[in-house]
Structures are given as structure tokens and as C-alpha cells.
One Martini backbone bead per residue (centre of mass of N, CA, C, O) as a GRO file, in nm:
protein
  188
    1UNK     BB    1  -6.018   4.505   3.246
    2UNK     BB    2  -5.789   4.419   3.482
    3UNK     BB    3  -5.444   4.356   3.421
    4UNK     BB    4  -5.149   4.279   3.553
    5UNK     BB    5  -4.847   4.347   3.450
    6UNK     BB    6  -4.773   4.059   3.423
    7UNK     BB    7  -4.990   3.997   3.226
    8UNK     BB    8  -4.885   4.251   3.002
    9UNK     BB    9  -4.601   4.109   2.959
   10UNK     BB   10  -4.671   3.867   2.861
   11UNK     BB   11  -4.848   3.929   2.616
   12UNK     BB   12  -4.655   4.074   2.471
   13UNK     BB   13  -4.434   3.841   2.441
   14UNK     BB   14  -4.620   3.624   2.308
   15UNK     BB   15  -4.720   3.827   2.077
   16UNK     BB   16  -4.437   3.872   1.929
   17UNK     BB   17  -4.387   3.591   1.881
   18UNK     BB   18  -4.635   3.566   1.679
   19UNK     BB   19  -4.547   3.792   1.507
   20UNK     BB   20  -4.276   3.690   1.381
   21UNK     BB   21  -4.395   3.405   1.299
   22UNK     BB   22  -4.589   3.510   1.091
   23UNK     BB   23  -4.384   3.627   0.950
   24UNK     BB   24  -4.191   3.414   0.869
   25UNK     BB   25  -4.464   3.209   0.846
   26UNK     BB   26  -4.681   3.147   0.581
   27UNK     BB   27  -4.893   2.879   0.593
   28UNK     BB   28  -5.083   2.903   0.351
   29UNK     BB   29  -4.801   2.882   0.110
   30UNK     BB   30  -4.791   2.585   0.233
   31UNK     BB   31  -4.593   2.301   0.322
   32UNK     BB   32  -4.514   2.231   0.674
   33UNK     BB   33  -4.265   2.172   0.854
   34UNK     BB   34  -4.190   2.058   1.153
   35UNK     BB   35  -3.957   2.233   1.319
   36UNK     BB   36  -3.943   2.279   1.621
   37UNK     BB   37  -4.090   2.400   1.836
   38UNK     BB   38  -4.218   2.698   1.842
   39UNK     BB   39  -4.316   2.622   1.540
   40UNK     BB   40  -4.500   2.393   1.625
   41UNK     BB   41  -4.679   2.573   1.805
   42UNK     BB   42  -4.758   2.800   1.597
   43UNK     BB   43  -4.902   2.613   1.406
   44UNK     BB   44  -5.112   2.528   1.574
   45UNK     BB   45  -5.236   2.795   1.653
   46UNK     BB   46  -5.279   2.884   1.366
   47UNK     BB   47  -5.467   2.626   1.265
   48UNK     BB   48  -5.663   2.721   1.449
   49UNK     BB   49  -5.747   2.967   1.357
   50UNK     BB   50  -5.842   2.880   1.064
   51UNK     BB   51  -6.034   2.720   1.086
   52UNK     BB   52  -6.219   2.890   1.252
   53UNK     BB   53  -6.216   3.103   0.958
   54UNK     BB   54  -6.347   2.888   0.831
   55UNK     BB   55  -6.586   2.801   0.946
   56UNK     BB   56  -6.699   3.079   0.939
   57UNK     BB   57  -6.709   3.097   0.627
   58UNK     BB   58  -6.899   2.848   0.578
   59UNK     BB   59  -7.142   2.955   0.759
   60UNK     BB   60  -7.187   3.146   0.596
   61UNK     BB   61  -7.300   3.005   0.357
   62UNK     BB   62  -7.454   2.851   0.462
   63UNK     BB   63  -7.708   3.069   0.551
   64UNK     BB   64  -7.751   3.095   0.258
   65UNK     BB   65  -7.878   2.817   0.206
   66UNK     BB   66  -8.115   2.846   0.391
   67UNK     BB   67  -8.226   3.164   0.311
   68UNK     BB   68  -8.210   3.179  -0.014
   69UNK     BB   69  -7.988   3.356  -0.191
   70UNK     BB   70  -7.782   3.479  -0.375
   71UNK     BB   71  -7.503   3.400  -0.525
   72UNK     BB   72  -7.364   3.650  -0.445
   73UNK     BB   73  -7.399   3.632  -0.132
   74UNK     BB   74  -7.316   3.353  -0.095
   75UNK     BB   75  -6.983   3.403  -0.214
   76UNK     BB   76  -6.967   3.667   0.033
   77UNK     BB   77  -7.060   3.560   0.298
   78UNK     BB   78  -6.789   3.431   0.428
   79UNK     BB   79  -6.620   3.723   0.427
   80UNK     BB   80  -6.798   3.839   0.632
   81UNK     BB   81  -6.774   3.666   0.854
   82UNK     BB   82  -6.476   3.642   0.885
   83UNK     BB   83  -6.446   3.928   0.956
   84UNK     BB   84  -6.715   4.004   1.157
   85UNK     BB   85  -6.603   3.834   1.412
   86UNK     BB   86  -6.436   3.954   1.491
   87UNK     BB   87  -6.500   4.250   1.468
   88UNK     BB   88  -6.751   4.191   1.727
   89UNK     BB   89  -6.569   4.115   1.916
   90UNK     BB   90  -6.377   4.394   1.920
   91UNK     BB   91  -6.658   4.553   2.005
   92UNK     BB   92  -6.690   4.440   2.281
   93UNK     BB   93  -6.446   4.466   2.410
   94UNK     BB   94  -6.435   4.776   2.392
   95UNK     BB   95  -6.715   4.838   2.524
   96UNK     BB   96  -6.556   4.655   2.768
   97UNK     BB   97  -6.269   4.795   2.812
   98UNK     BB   98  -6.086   4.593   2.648
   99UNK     BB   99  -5.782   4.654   2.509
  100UNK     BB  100  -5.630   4.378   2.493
  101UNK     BB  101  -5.874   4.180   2.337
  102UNK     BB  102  -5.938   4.407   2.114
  103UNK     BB  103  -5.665   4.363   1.954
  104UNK     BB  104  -5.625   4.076   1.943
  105UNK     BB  105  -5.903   4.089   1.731
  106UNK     BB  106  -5.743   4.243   1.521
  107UNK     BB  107  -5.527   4.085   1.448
  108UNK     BB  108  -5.738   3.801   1.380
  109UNK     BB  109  -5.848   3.996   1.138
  110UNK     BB  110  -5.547   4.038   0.996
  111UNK     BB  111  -5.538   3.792   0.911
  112UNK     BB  112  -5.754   3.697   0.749
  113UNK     BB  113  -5.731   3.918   0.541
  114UNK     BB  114  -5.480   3.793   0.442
  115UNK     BB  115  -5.598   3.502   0.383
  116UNK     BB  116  -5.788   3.687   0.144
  117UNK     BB  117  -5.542   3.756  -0.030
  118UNK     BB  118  -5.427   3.549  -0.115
  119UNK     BB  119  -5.767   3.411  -0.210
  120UNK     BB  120  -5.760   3.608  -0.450
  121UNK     BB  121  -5.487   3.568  -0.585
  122UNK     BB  122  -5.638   3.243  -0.704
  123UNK     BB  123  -5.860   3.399  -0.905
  124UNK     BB  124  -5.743   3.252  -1.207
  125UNK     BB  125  -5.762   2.954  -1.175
  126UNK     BB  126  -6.074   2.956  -1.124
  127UNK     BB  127  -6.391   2.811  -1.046
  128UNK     BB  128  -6.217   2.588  -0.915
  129UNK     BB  129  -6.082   2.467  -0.610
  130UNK     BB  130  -5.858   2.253  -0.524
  131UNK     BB  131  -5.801   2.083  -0.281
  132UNK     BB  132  -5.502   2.199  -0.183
  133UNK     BB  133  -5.664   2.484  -0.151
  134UNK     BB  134  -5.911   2.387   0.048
  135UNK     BB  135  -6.064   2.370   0.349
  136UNK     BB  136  -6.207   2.105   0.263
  137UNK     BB  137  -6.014   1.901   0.073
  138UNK     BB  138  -6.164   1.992  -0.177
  139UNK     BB  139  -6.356   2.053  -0.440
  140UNK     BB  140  -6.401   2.403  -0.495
  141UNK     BB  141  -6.571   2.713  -0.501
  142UNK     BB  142  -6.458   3.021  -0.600
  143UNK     BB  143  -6.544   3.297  -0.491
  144UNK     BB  144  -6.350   3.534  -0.664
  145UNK     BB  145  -6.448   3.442  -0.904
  146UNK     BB  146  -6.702   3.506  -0.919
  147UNK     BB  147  -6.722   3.781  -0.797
  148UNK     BB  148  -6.527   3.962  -1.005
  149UNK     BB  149  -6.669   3.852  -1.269
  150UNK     BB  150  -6.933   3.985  -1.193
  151UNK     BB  151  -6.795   4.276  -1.176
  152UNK     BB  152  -6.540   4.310  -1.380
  153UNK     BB  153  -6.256   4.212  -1.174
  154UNK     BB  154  -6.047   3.981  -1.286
  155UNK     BB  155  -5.817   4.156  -1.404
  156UNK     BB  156  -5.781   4.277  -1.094
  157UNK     BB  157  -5.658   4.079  -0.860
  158UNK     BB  158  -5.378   4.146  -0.786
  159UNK     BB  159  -5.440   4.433  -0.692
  160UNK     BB  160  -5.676   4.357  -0.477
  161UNK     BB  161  -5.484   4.189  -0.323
  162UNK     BB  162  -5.262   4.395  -0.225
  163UNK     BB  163  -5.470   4.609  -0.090
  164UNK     BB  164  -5.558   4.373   0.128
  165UNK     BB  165  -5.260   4.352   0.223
  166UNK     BB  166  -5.234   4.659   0.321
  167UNK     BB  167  -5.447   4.625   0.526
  168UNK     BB  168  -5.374   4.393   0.693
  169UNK     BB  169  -5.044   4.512   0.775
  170UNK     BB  170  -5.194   4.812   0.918
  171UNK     BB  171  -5.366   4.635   1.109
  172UNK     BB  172  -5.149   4.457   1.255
  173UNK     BB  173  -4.966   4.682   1.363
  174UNK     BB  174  -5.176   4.873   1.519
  175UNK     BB  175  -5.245   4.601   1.683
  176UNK     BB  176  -4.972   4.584   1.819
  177UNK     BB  177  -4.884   4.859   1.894
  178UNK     BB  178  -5.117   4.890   2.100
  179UNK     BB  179  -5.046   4.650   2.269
  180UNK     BB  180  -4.821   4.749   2.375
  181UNK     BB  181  -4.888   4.991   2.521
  182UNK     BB  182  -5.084   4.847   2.701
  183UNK     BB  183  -4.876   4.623   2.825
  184UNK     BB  184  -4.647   4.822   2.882
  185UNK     BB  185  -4.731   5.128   2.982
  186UNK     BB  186  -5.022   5.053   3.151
  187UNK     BB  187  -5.106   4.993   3.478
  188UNK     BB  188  -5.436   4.941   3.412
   0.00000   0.00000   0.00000
């Protein structure tokens, strides 16, 4: 898809300001007050982003709930949803050369995993996860204590958080940095 230069210098500036803030502000880490349009701007966005990459997380597990897998495929498949449905929007957009939305969904697979570093990081609290930090409001059971648990590694859930956030980082930079690239230098 061909877009105007000027449609690819707003891309980028937009995608700028969502990426400073993306830094300054993580909603996922509490209670966070709307202050200044900008900033509630922001945090609506991300709103819509979480809320459906919640969505698309549950209905892995849903899935799994129809076709009566074994509770591990259960309590992992949430995190394949969420993680592959980016993942496979940026596969098509990538097959038919469109790569500034190419970029912007693998940016949006890097929060994804960045949320899901978050929620390894929480698997020492139990295997019920209190409704102040579950996507649907209530108590429920928290995927990864129970995955790491079953595989013998919720004693390095620490370790394992840190390296999917350094995987989130490195992919959300690459493409920042790819975005910038196509809407900055490349005319066509």
C-alpha cells in the first residue's frame, strides 16, 4: 500500500508520541489518574489495546474450553492468542508489502509481551489471581503460576519475567526504529 508522505510523517509523529508515553506512563502498574488530555489521550488507547489483547487472551483459553484440551494447553493458550493474533495481522500486512502496518503491529505484539512480562512477574502471588489485577474484574486463576509450576520453574519466574521484557523492548525499538525508517526516508 502506497501512502502520501505527508500520511507517513503524521504516522511517525503520532507513533512517537504514543511510544514516549507508552514509556513515561505504564498503565498496567496500577491506578493511574487522567490528567491532561494528552496523557488521557493515551491512556484510552492503551485502554482499547489491553482490553482487546485481554479479549483475544481469553478466548484462547475459551477455545480450549470447547475442545477440551488438557489444562496445560488451557492455561498456555491464552498467551498464544494473545502473542499470535499480532503476530499474524503483521504476517499479512508484511505479504502484501505494507510496512508501515507491518511495524505498527509488531509494536503492538511488543506491548503485548511487555504485559505478559508484567504477569509472569505476578506468578509468586498464588494460583488465584485477586480481581484488582485480573482483565475480567474478578478472582481467577493466574496462567503462569500454574504453567511454570507445572514445568518446575515458578522458582525463576523473576529471571523469566526480566527476559520477556527484554524481548518486549528489543522488539518494540526494532520496530519503532523500522517505522521510522518507512515513514521517514522512503518515498514510496
Amino acid at each position: 500500500m502506497k501512502y502520501s508522505i505527508y500520511a507517513k510523517r503524521l504516522i511517525a509523529i503520532l507513533f512517537t508520541i504514543f511510544f514516549l508515553l507508552y514509556i513515561a506512563y505504564k498503565p498496567y502498574h496500577g491506578v493511574m489518574e487522567f490528567k491532561g488530555v494528552v496523557k488521557s489521550l493515551f491512556l484510552l488507547y492503551f485502554f482499547i489495546i489491553s482490553q482487546t489483547l485481554g479479549i483475544i487472551h481469553e478466548g484462547g483459553h475459551g477455545v480450549c474450553y470447547i475442545l477440551n484440551c488438557p489444562q496445560f494447553i488451557t492455561a498456555l493458550n491464552g498467551t498464544i492468542f494473545q502473542w499470535g493474533i499480532p503476530l499474524l495481522v503483521g504476517l499479512y500486512y508484511k505479504k502484501r508489502a505494507n510496512y508501515i502496518a507491518y511495524y505498527i503491529s509488531l509494536f503492538i505484539l511488543a506491548i503485548s509481551i511487555d504485559y505478559t512480562s508484567w504477569y509472569i512477574s505476578t506468578a509468586n502471588e498464588g494460583l488465584y489471581l485477586p480481581a484488582s489485577k485480573s482483565f475480567l474484574g474478578v478472582d481467577g486463576y493466574h496462567d503462569f503460576n500454574y504453567i511454570l509450576s507445572r514445568i518446575g520453574l515458578l522458582n525463576y519466574y523473576e529471571i523469566i519475567s526480566i527476559v520477556v521484557k527484554i524481548g518486549s523492548i528489543a522488539l518494540m525499538l526494532y520496530s519503532y526504529f523500522m517505522l521510522m525508517l518507512n515513514s521517514l526516508l522512503f518515498k514510496e
